[in-house]
C-alpha positions in Angstrom: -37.5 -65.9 7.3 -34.4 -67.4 8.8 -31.1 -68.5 7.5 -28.9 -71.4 9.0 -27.9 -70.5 12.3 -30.6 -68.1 13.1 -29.6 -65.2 11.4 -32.2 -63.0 9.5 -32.5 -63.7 5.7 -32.1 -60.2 4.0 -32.8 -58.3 0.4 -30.1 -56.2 -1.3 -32.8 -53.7 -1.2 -33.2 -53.8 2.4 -29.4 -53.5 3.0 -29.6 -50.3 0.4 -32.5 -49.1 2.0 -30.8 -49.0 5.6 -27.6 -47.5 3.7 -30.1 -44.4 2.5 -31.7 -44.4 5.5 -28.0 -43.9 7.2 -27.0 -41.3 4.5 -30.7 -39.2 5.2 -29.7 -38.8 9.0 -26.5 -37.4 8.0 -28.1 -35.1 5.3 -29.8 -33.6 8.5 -26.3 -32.8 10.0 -24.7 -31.7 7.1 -27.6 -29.9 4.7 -28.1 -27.1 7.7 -24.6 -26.1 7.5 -24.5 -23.7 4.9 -27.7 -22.4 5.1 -29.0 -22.4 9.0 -26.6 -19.6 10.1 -28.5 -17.7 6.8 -32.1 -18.4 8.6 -31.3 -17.6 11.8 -30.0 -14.1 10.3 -33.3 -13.8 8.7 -35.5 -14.8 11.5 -33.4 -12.5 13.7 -33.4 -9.5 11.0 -30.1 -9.6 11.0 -28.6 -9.4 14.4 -25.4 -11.6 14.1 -24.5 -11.4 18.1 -27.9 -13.0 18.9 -27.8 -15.1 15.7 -24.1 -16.7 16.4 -25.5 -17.5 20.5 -28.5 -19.2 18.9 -26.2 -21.1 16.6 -24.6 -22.7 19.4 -27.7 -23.7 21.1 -28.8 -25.6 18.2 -25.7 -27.4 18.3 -25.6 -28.2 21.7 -29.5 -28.9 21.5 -28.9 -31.6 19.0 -25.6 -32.8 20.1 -27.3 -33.3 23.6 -30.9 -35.2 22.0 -28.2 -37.7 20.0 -26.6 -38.3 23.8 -30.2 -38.5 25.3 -32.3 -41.0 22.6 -29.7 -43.0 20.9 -30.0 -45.6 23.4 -33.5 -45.5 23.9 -33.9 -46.0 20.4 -31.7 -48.8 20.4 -33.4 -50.4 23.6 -36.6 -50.4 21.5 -35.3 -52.3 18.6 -34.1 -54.4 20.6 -37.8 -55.2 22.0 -39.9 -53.9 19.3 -37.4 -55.1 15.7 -35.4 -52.9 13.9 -38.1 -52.4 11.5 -40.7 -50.6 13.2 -37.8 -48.0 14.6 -36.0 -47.4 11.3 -39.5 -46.3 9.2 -40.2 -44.5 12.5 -37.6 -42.7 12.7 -37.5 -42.2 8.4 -41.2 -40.7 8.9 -40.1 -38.4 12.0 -37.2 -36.9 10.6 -39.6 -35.9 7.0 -41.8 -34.2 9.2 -39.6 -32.8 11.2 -38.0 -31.2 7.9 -41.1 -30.3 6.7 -41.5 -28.2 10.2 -38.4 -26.6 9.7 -39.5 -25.6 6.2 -42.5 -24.1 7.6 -40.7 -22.5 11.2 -41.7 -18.9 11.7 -39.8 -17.7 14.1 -36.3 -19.1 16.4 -38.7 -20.9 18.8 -40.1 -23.9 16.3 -36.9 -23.6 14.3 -35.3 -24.7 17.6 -38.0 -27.2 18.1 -37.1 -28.4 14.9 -33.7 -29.3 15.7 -34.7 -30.9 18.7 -36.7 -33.5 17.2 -34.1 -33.9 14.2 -31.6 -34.7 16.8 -34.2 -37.2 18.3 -35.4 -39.0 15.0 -31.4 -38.9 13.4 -30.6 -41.3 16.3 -31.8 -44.2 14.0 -28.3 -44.9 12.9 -27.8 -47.1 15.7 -30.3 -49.1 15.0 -29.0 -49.0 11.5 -26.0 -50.6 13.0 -27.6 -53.0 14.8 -29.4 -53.9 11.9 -26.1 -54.9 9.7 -24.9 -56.4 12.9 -28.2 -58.7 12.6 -27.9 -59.9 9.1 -23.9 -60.2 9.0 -21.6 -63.0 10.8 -19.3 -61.5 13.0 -16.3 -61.9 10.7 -18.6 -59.8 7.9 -19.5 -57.0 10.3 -16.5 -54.7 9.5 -17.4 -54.8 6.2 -21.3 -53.7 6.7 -20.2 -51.2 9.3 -17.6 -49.9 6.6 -20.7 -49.7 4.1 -22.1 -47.2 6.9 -19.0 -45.6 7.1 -19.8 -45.1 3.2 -22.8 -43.8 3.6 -21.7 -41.5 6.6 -19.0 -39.8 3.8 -21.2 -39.3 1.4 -23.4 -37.4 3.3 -21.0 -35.3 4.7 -20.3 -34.6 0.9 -23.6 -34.0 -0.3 -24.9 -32.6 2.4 -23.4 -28.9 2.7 -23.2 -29.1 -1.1 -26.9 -29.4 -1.9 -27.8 -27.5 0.7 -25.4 -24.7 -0.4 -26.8 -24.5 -4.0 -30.6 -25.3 -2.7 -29.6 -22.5 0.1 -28.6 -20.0 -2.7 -32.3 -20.1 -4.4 -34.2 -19.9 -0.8 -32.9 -20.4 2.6 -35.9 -22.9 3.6 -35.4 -25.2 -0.2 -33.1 -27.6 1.6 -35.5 -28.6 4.1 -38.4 -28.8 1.9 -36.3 -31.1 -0.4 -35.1 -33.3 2.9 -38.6 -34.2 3.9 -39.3 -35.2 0.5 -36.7 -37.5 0.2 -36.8 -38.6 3.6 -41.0 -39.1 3.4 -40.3 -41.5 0.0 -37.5 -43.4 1.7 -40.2 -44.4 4.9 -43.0 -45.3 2.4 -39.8 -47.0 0.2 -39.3 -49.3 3.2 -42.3 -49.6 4.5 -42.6 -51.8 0.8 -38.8 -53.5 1.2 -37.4 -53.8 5.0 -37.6 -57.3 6.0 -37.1 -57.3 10.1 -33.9 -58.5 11.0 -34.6 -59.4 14.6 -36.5 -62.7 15.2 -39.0 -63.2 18.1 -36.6 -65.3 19.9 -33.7 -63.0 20.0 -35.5 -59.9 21.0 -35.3 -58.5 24.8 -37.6 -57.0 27.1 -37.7 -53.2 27.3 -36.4 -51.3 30.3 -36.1 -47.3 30.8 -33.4 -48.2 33.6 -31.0 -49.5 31.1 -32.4 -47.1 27.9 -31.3 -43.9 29.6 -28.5 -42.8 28.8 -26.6 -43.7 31.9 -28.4 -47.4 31.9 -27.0 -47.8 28.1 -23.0 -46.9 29.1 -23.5 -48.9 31.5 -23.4 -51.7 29.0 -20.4 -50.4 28.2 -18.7 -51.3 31.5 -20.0 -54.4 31.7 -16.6 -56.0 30.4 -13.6 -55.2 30.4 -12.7 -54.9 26.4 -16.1 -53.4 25.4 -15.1 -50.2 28.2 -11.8 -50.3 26.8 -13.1 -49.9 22.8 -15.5 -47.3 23.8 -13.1 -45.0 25.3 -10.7 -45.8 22.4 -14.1 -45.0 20.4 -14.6 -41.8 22.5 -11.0 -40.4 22.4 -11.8 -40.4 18.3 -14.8 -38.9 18.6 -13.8 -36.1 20.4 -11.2 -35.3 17.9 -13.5 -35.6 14.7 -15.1 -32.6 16.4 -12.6 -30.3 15.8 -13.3 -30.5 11.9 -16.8 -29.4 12.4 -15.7 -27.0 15.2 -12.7 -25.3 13.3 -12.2 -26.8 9.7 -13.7 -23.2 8.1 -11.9 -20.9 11.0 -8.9 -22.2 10.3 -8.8 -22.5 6.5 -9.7 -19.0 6.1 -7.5 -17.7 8.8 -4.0 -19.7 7.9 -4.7 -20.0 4.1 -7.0 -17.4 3.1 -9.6 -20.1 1.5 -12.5 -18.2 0.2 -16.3 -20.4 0.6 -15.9 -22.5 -2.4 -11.7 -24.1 -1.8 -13.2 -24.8 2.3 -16.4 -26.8 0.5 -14.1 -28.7 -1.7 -11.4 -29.7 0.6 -14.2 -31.1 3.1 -15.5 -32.7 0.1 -12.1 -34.3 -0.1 -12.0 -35.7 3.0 -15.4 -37.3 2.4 -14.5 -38.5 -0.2 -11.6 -40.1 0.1 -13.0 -41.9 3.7 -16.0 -43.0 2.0 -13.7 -44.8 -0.4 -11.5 -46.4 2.8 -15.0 -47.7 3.8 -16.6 -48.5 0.7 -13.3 -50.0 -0.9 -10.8 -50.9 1.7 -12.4 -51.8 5.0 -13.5 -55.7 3.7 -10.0 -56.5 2.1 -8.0 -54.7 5.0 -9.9 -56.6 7.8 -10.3 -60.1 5.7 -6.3 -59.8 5.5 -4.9 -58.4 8.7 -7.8 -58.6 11.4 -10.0 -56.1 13.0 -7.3 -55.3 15.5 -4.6 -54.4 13.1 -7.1 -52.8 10.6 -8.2 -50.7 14.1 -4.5 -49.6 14.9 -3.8 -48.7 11.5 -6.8 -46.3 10.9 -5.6 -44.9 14.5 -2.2 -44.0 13.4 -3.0 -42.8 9.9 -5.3 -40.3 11.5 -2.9 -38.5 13.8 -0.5 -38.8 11.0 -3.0 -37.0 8.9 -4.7 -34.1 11.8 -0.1 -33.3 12.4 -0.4 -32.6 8.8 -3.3 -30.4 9.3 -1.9 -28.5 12.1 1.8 -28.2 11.0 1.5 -27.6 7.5 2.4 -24.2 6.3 1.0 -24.1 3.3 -2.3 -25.1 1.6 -0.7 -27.9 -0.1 0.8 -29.6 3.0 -2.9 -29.2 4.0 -4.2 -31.2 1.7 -1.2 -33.8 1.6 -2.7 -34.6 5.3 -6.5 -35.7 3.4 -5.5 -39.1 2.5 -4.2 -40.3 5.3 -7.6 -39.1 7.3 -9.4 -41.2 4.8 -7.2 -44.3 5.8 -8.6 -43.4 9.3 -12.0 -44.6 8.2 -10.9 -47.6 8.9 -10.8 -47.4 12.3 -14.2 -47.3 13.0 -15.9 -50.4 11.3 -13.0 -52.6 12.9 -13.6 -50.8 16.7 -17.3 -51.7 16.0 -17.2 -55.3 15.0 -14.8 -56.0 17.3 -17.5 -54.4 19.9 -20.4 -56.0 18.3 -18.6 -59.8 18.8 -18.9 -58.9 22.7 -22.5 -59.0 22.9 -25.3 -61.5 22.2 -27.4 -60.2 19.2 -30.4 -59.4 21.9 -28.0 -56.5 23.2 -27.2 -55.6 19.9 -29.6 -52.3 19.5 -28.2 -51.4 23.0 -25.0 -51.4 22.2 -25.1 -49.3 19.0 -27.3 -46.6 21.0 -25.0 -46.7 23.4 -22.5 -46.2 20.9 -24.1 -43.5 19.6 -24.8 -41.7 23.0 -21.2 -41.5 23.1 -21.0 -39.7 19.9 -23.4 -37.0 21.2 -21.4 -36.5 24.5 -18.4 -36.0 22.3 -20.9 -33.8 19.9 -21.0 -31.6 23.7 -17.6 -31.3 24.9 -16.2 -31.0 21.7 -17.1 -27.0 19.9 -16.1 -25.5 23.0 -12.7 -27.2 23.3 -11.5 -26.8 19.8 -12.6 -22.7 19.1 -10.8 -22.4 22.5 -7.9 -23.9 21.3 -8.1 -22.0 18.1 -8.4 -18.9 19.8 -5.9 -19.3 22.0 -3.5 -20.7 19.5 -4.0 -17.2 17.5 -4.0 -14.9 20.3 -1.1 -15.5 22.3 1.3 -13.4 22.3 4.1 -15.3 23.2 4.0 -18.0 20.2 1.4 -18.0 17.6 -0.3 -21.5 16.9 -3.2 -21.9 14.8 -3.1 -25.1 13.9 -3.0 -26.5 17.8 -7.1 -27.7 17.6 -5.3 -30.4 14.8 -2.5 -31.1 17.2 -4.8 -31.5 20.1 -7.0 -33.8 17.8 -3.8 -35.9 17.1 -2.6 -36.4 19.9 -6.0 -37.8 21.0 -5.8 -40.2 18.5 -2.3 -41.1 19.0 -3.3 -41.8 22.9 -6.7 -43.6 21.6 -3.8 -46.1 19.3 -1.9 -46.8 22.7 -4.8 -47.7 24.5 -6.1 -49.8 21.5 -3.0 -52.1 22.2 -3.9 -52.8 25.5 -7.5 -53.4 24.9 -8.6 -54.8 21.6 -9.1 -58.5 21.6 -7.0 -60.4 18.9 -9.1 -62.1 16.3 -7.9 -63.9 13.8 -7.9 -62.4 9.9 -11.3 -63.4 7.8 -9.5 -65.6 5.9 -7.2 -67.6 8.5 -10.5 -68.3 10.5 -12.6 -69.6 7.4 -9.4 -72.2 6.2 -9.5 -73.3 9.8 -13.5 -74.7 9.9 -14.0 -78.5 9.0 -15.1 -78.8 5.9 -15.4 -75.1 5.1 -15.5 -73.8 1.1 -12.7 -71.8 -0.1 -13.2 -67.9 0.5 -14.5 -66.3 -2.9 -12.1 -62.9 -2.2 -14.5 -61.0 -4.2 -17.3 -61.9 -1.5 -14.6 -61.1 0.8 
């Protein structure tokens, strides 16, 4: 069913049940954290030079099947509907758990993570999906329920696997494909396709690969512009995943528990930007400002991180990386408003290639940072991996100036229509 102007009627349930579909994939980054380096001890009886090589091959493994199938997933919503790809992917990734659960040796554990990395992918066409069913003056909103949904994860994902962890290493992954196998049969009942007949484009494996999709991304001039701005912030997210628990233990002593916490923190506090600030910062100032402003606070917050002496100048540095959650919703919307809505899937897997090239370059840049910044003997720097990281988003602000499109704030644009209601600010 279609509303006025073509777009895709939609349920709240569906919208939730992309959400949970969103905050699953993330479950599979963030669940193996705690309690993957414990398997791979096992299955290697203990050998913790072979287990910490292995480690990084998983990472890399997955990092490189997110660069690799994000577009191609995204190509074949866009032909197929996001439907079909999202309970696809939902039933994949359950199965894939369920393998994991069952792995006995390094060989199908690997294999696991291989395919998670392949079926996780479905968050572009998540975000394709929200760019369907929401005008483009709405879209920083839906992509800052993602964001949401994204920080949550990240929250309850080492968590629950830390305390499922605790009672059997291979618990969280039989718990994952349960929840992951409910949520395809849950949308197999309530997902509405989003994509009508009319809008849908022809599949090709020339523009799916991986090259062929960033090629989209030069294909004007702001779109290249917003992705490297999108890259540049990428690549210094890494260096929480790559150093966050190095670092904290080395400079501040932090046993397991105060590292869990304080990345519970963050989540928290930039699932809140997205859940609670993104619609009313973007139906006020604009995208672009909204954009700049999650830029700044960022760096502001990763000097914090690298400067601070003290645990407590640490953690005066969380907030203002939770403001920076509200970079990314704007730097999407403003993205999706360059393409017709057949390009749509193409452009979030694209997107999300881009995420997995960063998801490459970035563990081995920040740990040699880190080392380096604690080895030298000249001046001692542990906290330049957060420096680094802020400076890259300082430079990814500057560029933003030059490159994001004005648009005008939610709520000049809507007084401006002929004949246009008032705007109900709790509707945003």
């Amino acid at each position: 069913m279609l509303e006025a102007g073509g777009r895709a009627a939609h349920r709240p349930a569906a919208t939730l049940f992309v959400l949970a579909t969103v905050l699953l994939d993330m479950l599979a980054v963030a669940i193996v954290i705690p309690v993957l380096p414990r398997l791979v001890l096992d299955l290697l009886h203990g050998d913790t030079v072979r287990a910490a090589g292995v480690i990084g091959v998983f990472g890399t493994a997955w990092a490189l099947m997110q660069f690799v199938f994000s577009p191609v997933q995204g190509a074949l919503s866009d032909r197929f509907g996001r439907r079909p790809v999202i309970l696809l992917s939902n039933l994949g990734l359950g199965l894939d758990y369920l393998l994991m659960a069952l792995a006995p040796g390094i060989g199908l554990l690997l294999l696991g993570r291989v395919i998670s990395g392949i079926t996780a992918a479905s968050i572009s066409t998540a975000g394709a999906y929200v760019a369907d069913i929401s005008p483009p003056e709405r879209r920083a909103a839906g992509f800052g329920l993602i964001s949401v949904a994204i920080g949550v994860g990240f929250v309850a994902g080492p968590a629950l696997g830390g305390v499922l962890g605790a009672l059997d290493p291979r618990l969280p992954f039989w718990v994952a494909s349960g929840l992951s196998l409910l949520n395809a049969g849950y949308g197999f009942l309530v997902l509405p396709e989003s994509l009508p007949l009319s809008r849908r484009a022809p599949f090709s494996w020339r523009r799916a690969n991986p090259v062929g999709a960033l090629g989209l991304l030069r294909s004007r001039p702001a779109l290249l512009g917003l992705s490297a701005v999108n890259f540049l912030a990428l690549l210094a997210q890494g260096s929480l995943t790559a150093v966050f628990v190095l670092y904290g233990t080395y400079r501040y002593g932090w046993d397991q528990r105060t590292v869990g916490l304080t990345l519970a923190a963050i989540g928290v506090c930039s699932a809140a930007v997205g859940g609670l600030l993104v619609q009313r910062v973007v139906h006020s100032l604009g995208e672009r400002p909204a954009l700049l402003l999650g830029l700044a606070a960022g760096s502001a917050g990763f000097l914090f991180f690298g400067l601070a002496r003290t645990q407590w100048g640490f953690w005066a540095g969380v907030p203002l990386l939770g403001v920076w959650g509200l970079a990314s919703p704007a730097a999407q919307a403003l993205m999706s408003r360059q393409v017709p809505g057949t390009e749509q899937g193409r452009l979030q897997g694209a997107s999300s290639s881009l995420m997995g090239l960063a998801g490459l370059f970035a563990p081995s840049l920040f740990t040699a940072l880190f080392a380096h910044g604690i080895a030298a003997a000249s001046w001692r720097m542990p906290g330049a991996p957060f420096l680094v990281a802020a400076l890259l988003l300082a430079g990814a602000a500057l560029l933003a100036v030059r490159v994001a499109p004005g648009a005008q704030p939610a709520a000049v644009a809507r007084t401006l229509r002929p004949g246009a209601p008032p705007l109900d600010p709790a509707k945003g």
